[in-house]
Wavefront OBJ file of the C-alpha trace (Angstrom):
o trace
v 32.170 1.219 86.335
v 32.882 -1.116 89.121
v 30.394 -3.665 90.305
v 31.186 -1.527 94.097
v 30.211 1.950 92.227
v 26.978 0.675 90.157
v 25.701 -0.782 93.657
v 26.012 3.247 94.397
v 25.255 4.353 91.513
v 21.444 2.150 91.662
v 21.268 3.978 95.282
v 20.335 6.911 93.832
v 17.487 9.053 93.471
v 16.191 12.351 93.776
v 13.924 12.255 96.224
v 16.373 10.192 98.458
v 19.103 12.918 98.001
v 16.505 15.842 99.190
v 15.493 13.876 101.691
v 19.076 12.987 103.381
v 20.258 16.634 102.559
v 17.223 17.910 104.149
v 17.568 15.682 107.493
v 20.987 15.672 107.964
v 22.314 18.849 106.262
v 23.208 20.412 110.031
v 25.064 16.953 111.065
v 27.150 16.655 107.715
v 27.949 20.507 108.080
v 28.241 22.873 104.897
v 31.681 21.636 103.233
v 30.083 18.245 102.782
v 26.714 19.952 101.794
v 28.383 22.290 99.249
v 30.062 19.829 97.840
v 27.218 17.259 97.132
v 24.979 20.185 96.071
v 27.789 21.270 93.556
v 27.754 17.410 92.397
v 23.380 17.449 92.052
v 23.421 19.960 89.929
v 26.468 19.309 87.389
v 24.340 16.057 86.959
v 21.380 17.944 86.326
v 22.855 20.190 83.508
v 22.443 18.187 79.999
v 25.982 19.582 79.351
v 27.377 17.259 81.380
v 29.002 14.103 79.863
v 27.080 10.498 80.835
v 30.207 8.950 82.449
v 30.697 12.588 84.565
v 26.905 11.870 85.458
v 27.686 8.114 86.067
v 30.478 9.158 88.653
v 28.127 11.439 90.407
v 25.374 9.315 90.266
v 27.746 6.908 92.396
v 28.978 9.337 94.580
v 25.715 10.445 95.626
v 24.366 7.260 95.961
v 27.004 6.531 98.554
v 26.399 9.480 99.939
v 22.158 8.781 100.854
v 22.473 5.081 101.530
v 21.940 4.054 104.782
v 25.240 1.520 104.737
v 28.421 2.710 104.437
v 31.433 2.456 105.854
v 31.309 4.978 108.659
v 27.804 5.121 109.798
v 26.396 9.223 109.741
v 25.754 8.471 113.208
v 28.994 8.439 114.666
v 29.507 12.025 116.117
v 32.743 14.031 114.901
v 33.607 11.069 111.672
v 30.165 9.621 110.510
v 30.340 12.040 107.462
v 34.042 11.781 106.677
v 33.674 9.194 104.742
v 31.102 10.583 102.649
v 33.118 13.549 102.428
v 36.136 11.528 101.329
v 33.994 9.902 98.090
v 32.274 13.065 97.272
v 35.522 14.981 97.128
v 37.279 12.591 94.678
v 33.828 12.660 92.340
v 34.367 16.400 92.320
v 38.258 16.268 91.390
v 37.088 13.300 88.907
v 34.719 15.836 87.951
v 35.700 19.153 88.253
v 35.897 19.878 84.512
v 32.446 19.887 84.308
v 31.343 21.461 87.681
v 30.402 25.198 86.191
v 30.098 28.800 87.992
v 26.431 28.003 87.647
v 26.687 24.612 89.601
v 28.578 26.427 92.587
v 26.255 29.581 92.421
v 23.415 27.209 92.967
v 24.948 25.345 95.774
v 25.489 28.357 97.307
v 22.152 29.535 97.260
v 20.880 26.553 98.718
v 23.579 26.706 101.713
v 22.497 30.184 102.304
v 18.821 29.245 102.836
v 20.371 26.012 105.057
v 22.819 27.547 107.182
v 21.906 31.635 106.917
l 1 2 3 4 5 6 7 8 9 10 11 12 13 14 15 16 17 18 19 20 21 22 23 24 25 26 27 28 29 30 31 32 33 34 35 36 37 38 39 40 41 42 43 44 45 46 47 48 49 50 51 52 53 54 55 56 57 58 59 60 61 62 63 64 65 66 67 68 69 70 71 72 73 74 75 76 77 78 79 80 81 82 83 84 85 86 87 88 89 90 91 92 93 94 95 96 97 98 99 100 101 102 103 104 105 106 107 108 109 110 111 112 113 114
């Protein structure tokens, strides 16, 4: 793992992810919602292989800290970078990203967006 992704990677928690998906789940929109949900929980499932979880774990990180390199303020781009790292965790990914994972996500979009 890079020295770049660990910084990331160290970014991450939990509660941080809740709390950014909770405050700014309307602003990022539902494809980069989905797509971080389907990413929280393939790193919850103990099927999931440590450097899949390390990947994540980065992506995610990027994804709730407050520097990066479009800030989520910007209107119309702030989250396209965080789009653009979370999609190539999911394609590094994907092998491990089950029905389960996506059901899940799903669920929780429904009770976000109706």
């Amino acid at each position: 793992m890079t020295m770049h992704a660990t910084r990331f990677s160290n970014a991450y928690s939990d509660n941080g992810f809740w709390k950014k998906a909770g405050r700014f789940a309307g602003s990022a929109g539902k494809k980069v919602m989905e797509t971080a949900l389907k990413l929280y929980y393939a790193a919850q499932d103990a099927d999931t292989p440590a450097w899949a979880k390390a990947t994540i774990f980065a992506a995610l990180g990027y994804f709730i800290s407050p520097v990066d390199a479009i800030p989520d303020i910007v209107p119309a781009a702030g989250f396209s970078d965080d789009l653009s790292v979370l999609a190539a965790a999911l394609a590094a990914t994907a092998m491990h990203i089950k029905d389960a994972h996506v059901a899940k996500a799903k669920q929780t979009l429904a009770r976000w967006f109706g």
